[in-house]
C-alpha positions in Angstrom: 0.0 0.0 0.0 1.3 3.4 -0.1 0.1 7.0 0.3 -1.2 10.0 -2.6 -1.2 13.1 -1.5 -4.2 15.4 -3.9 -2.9 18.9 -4.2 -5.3 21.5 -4.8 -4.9 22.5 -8.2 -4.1 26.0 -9.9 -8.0 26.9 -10.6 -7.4 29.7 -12.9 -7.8 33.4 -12.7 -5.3 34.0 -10.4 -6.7 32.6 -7.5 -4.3 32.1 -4.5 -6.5 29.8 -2.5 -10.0 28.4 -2.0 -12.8 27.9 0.7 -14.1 24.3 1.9 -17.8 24.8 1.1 -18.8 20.8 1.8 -16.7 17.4 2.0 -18.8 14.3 0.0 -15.9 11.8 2.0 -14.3 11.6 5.4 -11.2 9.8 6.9 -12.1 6.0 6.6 -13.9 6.4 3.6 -13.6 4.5 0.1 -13.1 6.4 -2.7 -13.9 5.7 -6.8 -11.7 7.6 -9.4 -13.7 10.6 -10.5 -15.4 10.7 -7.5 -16.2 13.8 -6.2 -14.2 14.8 -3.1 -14.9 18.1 -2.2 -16.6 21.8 -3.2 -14.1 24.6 -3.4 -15.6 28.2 -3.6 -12.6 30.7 -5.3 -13.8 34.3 -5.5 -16.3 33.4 -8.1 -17.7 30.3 -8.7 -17.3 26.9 -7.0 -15.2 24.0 -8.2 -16.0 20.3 -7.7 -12.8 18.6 -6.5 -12.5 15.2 -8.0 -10.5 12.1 -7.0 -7.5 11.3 -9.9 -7.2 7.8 -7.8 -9.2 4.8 -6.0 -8.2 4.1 -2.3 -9.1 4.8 0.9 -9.2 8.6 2.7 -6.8 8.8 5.3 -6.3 12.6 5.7 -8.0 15.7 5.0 -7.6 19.5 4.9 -9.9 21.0 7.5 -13.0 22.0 8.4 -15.7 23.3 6.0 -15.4 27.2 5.9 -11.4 26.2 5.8 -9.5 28.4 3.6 -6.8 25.9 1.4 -4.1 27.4 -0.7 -3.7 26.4 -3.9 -1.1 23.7 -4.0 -1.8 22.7 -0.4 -2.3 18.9 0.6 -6.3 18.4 0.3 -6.7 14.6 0.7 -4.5 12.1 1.1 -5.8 8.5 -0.1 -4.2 5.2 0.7 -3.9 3.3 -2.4 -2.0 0.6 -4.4 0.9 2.7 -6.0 0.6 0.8 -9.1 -2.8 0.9 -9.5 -2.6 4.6 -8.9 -0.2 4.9 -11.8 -2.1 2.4 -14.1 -5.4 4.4 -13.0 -4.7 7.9 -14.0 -1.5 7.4 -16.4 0.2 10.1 -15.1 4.4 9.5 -14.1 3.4 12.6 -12.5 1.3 10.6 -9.7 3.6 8.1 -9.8 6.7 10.1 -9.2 4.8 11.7 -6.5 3.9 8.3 -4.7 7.5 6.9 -5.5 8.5 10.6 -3.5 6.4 10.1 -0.7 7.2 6.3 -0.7 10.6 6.0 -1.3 11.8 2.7 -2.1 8.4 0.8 -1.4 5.9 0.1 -4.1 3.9 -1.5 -2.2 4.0 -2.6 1.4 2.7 -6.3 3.2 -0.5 -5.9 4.9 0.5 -6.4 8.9 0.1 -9.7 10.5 -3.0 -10.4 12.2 -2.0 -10.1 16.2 -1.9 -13.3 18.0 -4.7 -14.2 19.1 -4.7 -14.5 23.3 -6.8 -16.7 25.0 -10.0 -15.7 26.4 -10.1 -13.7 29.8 -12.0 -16.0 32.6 -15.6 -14.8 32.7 -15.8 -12.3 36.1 -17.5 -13.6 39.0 -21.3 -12.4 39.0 -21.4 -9.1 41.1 -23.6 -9.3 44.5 -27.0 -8.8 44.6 -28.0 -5.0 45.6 -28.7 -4.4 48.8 -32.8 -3.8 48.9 -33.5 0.0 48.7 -35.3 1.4 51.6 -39.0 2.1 51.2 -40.2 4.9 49.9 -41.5 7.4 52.3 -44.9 9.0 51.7 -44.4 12.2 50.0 -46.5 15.2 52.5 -48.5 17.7 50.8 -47.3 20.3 49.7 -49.8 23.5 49.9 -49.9 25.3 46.5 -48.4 28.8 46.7 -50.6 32.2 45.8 -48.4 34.1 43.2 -46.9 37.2 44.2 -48.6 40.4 43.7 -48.2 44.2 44.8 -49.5 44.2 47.7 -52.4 42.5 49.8 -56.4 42.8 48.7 -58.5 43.7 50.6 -59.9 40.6 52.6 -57.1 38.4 50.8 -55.5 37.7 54.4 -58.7 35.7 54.9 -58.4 33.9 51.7 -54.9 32.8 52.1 -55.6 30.8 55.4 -58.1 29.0 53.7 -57.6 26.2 50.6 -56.3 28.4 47.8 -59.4 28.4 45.3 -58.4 29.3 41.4 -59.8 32.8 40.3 -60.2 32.0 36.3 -63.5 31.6 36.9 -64.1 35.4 38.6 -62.0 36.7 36.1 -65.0 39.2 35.0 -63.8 40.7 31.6 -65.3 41.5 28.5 -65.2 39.4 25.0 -63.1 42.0 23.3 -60.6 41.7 26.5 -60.9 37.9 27.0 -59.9 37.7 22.6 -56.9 40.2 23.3 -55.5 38.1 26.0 -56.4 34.8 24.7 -53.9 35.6 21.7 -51.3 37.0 23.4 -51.2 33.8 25.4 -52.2 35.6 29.1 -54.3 33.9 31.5 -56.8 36.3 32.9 -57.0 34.7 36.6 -53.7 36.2 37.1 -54.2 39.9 35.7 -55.5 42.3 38.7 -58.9 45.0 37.7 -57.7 48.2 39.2 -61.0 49.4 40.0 -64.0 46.4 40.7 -63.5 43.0 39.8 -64.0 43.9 36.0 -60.5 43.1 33.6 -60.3 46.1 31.2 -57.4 46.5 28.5 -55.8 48.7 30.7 -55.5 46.3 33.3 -54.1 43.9 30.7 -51.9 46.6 29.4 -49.9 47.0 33.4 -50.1 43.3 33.2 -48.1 43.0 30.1 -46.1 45.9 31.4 -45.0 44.9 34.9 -46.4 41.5 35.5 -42.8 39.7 34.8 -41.2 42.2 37.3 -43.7 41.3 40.1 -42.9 37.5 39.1 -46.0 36.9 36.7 -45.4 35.0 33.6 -47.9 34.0 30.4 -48.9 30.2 30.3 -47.5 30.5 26.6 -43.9 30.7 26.3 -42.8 33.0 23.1 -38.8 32.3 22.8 -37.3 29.9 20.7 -33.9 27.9 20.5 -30.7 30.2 20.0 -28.4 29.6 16.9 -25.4 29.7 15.9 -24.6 29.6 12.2 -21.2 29.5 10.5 -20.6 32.3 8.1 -19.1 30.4 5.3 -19.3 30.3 1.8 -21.5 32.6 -0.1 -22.4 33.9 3.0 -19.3 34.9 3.7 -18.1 36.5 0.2 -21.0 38.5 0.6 -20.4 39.4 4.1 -16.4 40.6 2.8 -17.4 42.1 -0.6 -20.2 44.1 1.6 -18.0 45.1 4.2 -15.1 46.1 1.5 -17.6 48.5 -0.6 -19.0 50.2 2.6 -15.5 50.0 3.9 -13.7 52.0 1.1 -16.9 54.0 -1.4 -18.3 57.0 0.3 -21.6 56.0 -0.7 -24.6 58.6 -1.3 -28.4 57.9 -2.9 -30.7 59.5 -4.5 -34.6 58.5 -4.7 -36.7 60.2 -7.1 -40.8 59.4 -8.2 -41.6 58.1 -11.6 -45.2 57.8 -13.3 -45.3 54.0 -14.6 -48.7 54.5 -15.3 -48.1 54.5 -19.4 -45.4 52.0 -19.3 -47.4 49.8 -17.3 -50.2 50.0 -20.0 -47.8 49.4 -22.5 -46.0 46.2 -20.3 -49.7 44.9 -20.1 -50.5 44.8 -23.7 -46.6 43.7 -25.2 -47.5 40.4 -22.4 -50.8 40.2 -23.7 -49.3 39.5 -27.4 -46.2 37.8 -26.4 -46.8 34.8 -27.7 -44.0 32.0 -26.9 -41.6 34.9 -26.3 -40.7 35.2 -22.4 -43.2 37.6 -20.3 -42.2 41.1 -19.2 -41.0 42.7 -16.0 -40.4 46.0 -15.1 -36.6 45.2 -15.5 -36.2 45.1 -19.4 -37.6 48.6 -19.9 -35.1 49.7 -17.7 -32.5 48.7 -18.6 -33.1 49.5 -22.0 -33.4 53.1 -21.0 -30.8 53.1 -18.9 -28.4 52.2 -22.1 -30.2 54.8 -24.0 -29.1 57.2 -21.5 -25.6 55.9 -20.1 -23.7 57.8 -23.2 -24.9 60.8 -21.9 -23.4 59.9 -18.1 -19.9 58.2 -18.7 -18.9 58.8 -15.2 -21.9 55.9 -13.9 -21.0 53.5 -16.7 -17.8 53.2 -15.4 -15.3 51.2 -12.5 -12.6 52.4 -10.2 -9.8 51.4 -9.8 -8.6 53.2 -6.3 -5.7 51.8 -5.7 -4.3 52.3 -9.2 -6.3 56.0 -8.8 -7.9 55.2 -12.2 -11.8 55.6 -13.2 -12.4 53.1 -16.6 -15.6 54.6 -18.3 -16.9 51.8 -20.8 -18.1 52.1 -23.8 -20.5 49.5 -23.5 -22.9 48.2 -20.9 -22.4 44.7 -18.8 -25.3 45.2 -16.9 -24.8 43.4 -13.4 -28.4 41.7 -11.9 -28.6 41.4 -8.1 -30.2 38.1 -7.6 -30.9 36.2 -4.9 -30.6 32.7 -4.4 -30.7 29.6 -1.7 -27.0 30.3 -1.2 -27.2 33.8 -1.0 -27.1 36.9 -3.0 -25.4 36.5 -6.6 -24.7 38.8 -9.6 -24.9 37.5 -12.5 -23.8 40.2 -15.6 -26.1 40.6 -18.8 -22.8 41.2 -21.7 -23.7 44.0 -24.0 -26.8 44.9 -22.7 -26.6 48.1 -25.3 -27.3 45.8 -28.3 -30.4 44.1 -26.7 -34.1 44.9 -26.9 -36.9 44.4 -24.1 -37.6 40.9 -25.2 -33.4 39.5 -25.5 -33.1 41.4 -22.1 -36.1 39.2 -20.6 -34.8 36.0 -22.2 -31.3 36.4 -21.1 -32.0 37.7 -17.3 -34.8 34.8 -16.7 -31.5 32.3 -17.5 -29.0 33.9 -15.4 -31.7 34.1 -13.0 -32.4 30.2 -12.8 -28.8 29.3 -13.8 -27.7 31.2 -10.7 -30.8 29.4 -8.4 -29.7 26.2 -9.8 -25.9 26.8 -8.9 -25.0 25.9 -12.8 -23.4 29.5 -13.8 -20.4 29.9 -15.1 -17.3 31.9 -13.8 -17.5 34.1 -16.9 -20.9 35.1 -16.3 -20.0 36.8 -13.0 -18.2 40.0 -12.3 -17.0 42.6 -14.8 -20.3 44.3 -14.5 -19.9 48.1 -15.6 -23.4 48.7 -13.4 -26.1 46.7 -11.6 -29.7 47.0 -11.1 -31.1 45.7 -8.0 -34.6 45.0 -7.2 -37.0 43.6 -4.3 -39.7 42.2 -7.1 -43.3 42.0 -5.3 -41.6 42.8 -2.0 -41.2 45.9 -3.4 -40.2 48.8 -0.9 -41.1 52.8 -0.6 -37.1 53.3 -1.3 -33.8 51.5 -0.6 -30.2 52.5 -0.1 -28.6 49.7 -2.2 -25.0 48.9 -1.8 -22.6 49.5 -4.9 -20.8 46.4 -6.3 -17.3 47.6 -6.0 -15.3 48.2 -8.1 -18.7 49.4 -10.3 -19.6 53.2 -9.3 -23.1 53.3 -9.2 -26.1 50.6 -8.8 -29.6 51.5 -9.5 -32.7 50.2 -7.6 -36.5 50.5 -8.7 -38.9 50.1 -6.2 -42.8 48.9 -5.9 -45.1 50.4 -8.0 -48.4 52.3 -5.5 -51.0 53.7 -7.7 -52.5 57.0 -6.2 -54.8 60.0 -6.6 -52.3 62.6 -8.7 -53.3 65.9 -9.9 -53.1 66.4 -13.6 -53.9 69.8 -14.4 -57.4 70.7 -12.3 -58.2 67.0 -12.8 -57.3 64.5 -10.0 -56.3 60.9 -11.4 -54.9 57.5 -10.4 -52.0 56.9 -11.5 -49.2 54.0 -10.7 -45.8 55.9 -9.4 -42.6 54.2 -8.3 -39.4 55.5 -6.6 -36.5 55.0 -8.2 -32.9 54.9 -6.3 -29.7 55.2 -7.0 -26.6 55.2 -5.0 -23.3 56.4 -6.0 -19.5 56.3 -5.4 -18.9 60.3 -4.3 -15.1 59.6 -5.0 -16.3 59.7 -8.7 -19.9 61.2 -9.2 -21.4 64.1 -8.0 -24.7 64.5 -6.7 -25.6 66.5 -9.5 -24.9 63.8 -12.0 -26.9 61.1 -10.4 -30.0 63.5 -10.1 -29.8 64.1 -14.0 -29.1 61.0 -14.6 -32.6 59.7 -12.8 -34.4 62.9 -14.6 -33.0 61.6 -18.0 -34.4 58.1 -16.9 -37.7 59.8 -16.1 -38.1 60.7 -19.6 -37.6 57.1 -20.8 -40.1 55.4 -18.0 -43.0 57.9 -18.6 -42.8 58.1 -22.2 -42.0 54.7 -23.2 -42.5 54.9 -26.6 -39.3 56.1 -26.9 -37.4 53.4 -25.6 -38.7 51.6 -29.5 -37.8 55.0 -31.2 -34.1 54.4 -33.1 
C-alpha cells in the first residue's frame, strides 16, 4: 500500500486559495476515481474537486469554511501505487507516490495479532442491597403568586384552601380575545377598580407583571443559533463590508409615473406569444443604455488603488439576484445591443442558472453597473450597496397607484421611486439626479425606448 497526496490545483484566474464549502468523504472512507471529493468556492464560482485515484481517505484539509491554498495537501488517499499509476496514467502521480514512498511500491498488509486466549468470565457481582421504602411524600400547599401588595380581605383567603380565580375573572369578549392571543391567562391579571379586567389592566399586566414575578402560560422564545458564516455567505459578508469599507456612498430616490409603461408592459404580455413575459426590468434597462452615453462617469469602475476611473463604452449590466445560497450577480454582456424581449430571455436564464448553482465563472463579475430590485416585496425606497469596483447601482422600487393631480383633474396613476446610490469619489450629486431625470423621460414616455 502506499500513500497520494491530492494537491489543490491552480483553478485559474489567479486565484491564490480556496474555501471548503462541503466534504462528500471523510477519513475512513472509500473512494472511486472521479469521484467527487470536495466543493471549493474561489472568489467566483465553486469548483467540484475530483478524485485522480481509487483508495481509501486517510487525511483531509480541515473543516468546512477552511480556507486551502492552492497547491496545499487536500486529501490524502491510501492506495496501491501501481494501480494509482495504471489508473490515471500520469508519471506525474507516480513520481509523487514513489517521492512520498521511497523505495516501497507497495508494502505487506500487517500480520494479524496473535490471538490470546479468552479472559476467565468475572465472578457475577452481589446482589443490591434492597432500597429502603419509599417514604410518603407530604402535601405540599400550593403557593398564591406574588402580587403588589395585599387585597382587601385576601388575608382571609390565604388561610383558607387556595381556590383558582379563572372563573371570577370578569372581563369582557373583546378583552378575553386580546389576551387569549397573546397567550395571558386572565386569573392572574389584577382590575384596578372592581373586579372587572379592562385593556388597561391587561396593558400593566403585560407591562409589569414579569417584574412582580407573573409570567404567560404560553412561552414565546425559541432555540438560540449559531450559524457558521461560510461560503457565499461569507463573500457577501467581505465584498459588503469592503464596498462600505472603502466607497463613500450617497443615494438618491426620485418618483416616476409608470402609469403608461405599465399599459404598454400589459399589452406587449398580452401578445407575447411564446416569447418570455415582461417585468419591469427590461424597460429599464433599455433606457438606462439609451441614456448611459450621456453619463460616462456611472458606466464606469474604479480602480482606487491604481487612482484610475475606466468609463466603458458599452454596458455589462450586473443583476442582483438572490438565491438559496445567498445573493449573486450575474452580468447581462452588452446589454446596449439588446431589446426588451433578449433582455427578458437572457435575465430569466441567469436568473435560474444562478438558483440552480449551474453559472459559469464568466458570467460573473465585470459588471460596468447593476440593477437591484425587491420584485413583489417591493419597498417605498432603498439604499442599495454599490458592487465595487462598479460606481453606481440602480434600484426601482414597488409600484403604489395614487390619486395625482393632472392639471385641475385629480387621477390614479401607478408611481414608483426609483434609487440610485453612487460612489462620491467619482460622481457628484448633481450627476446622479440628472441621470434619474433623463431616466424619467424614458419610463413615462415609453415609446421612446422603441424609437431608433
Amino acid at each position: 500500500m502506499a500513500r497520494f497526496t491530492f494537491r489543490l490545483p491552480d483553478i485559474g484566474e489567479g486565484i491564490a486559495e480556496a474555501e471548503i464549502v462541503a466534504w462528500h468523504v471523510a477519513v475512513g472512507d472509500r473512494v472511486e476515481e472521479d469521484q467527487n471529493l470536495a466543493d471549493m468556492m474561489t472568489d467566483k464560482a465553486t469548483v467540484e474537486m475530483e478524485s485522480p485515484v481509487s483508495g481509501t481517505i486517510v487525511e483531509v484539509a480541515g473543516e468546512v469554511g477552511e480556507m486551502v491554498p492552492i497547491g496545499a495537501a487536500l486529501v490524502v488517499i491510501e492506495t496501491e501505487a501501481a494501480e494509482a499509476a495504471e489508473a490515471v496514467g500520469s508519471e506525474e502521480v507516480a513520481e509523487q507516490i514513489e517521492a512520498e514512498n521511497p523505495g516501497v511500491e507497495e508494502v505487506a498488509a500487517p500480520a494479524p495479532a496473535p490471538t490470546r486466549a479468552p479472559a476467565p468470565a468475572p465472578a457475577p457481582a452481589p446482589a443490591p442491597a434492597p432500597a429502603p421504602e419509599k417514604v410518603a411524600a407530604q402535601s405540599v400547599p400550593p403557593v398564591a403568586a406574588p402580587h403588589p401588595g395585599p387585597l382587601p380581605g385576601e388575608e382571609r383567603e390565604a388561610q383558607a384552601a387556595p381556590v383558582s380565580r379563572e372563573h371570577r375573572a370578569l372581563a369582557s369578549p373583546a378583552v378575553r380575545a386580546r389576551a387569549k392571543e397573546l397567550g395571558v391567562d386572565l386569573s392572574q391579571v389584577r382590575a384596578a377598580e372592581g373586579d372587572r379586567i379592562r385593556h388597561a389592566d391587561l396593558d400593566a399586566y403585560l407591562r409589569y407583571g414579569s417584574a412582580q414575578g407573573y409570567t404567560s402560560d404560553t412561552p414565546r422564545a425559541w432555540a438560540d443559533e449559531s450559524v457558521r458564516v461560510i461560503g457565499m455567505r461569507r463573500r457577501i459578508a467581505e465584498n459588503m463590508a469592503a464596498a462600505k469599507r472603502n466607497i463613500p456612498h450617497f443615494t438618491y430616490v426620485d418618483e416616476i409615473d409608470v402609469t403608461a409603461l405599465e399599459a404598454m408592459r400589459g399589452d406587449l404580455n398580452a401578445h407575447r406569444g411564446d416569447r418570455p413575459k415582461l417585468t419591469l426590468l427590461p424597460f429599464l434597462i433599455v433606457a438606462m443604455c439609451r441614456t448611459l452615453p450621456d453619463f460616462p462617469m456611472l458606466n464606469a469602475r474604479y480602480d482606487d488603488e491604481a487612482g484610475v476611473v475606466t468609463r466603458s463604452g458599452r454596458v455589462h449590466c450586473g443583476m442582483a439576484t438572490q438565491t438559496p445560497a445567498g445573493l449573486t450577480v450575474p452580468v447581462i454582456r452588452d446589454a446596449q445591443d439588446r431589446n426588451v424581449w433578449q433582455l427578458a430571455a437572457e435575465i430569466t436564464r441567469l436568473a435560474e442558472a444562478a438558483r440552480a448553482g449551474t453559472i459559469r465563472s464568466e458570467e460573473m463579475g465585470g459588471g460596468t453597473i447593476t440593477v437591484t430590485s425587491l420584485g413583489p416585496l417591493g419597498g417605498i425606497a432603498t439604499t442599495p450597496v454599490i458592487n465595487r469596483p462598479e460606481v453606481a447601482i440602480v434600484g426601482p422600487n414597488k409600484i403604489v397607484e395614487r390619486p395625482v393631480f393632472r392639471g385641475d383633474d385629480i387621477v390614479r396613476a401607478k408611481l414608483m421611486n426609483l434609487s440610485i446610490s453612487c460612489d462620491h469619489r467619482v460622481v457628484d450629486g448633481w450627476d446622479a439626479a440628472s441621470f434619474v431625470q433623463a431616466l424619467r423621460t424614458y419610463l413615462e414616455t415609453p415609446v421612446l425606448l422603441f424609437a431608433s
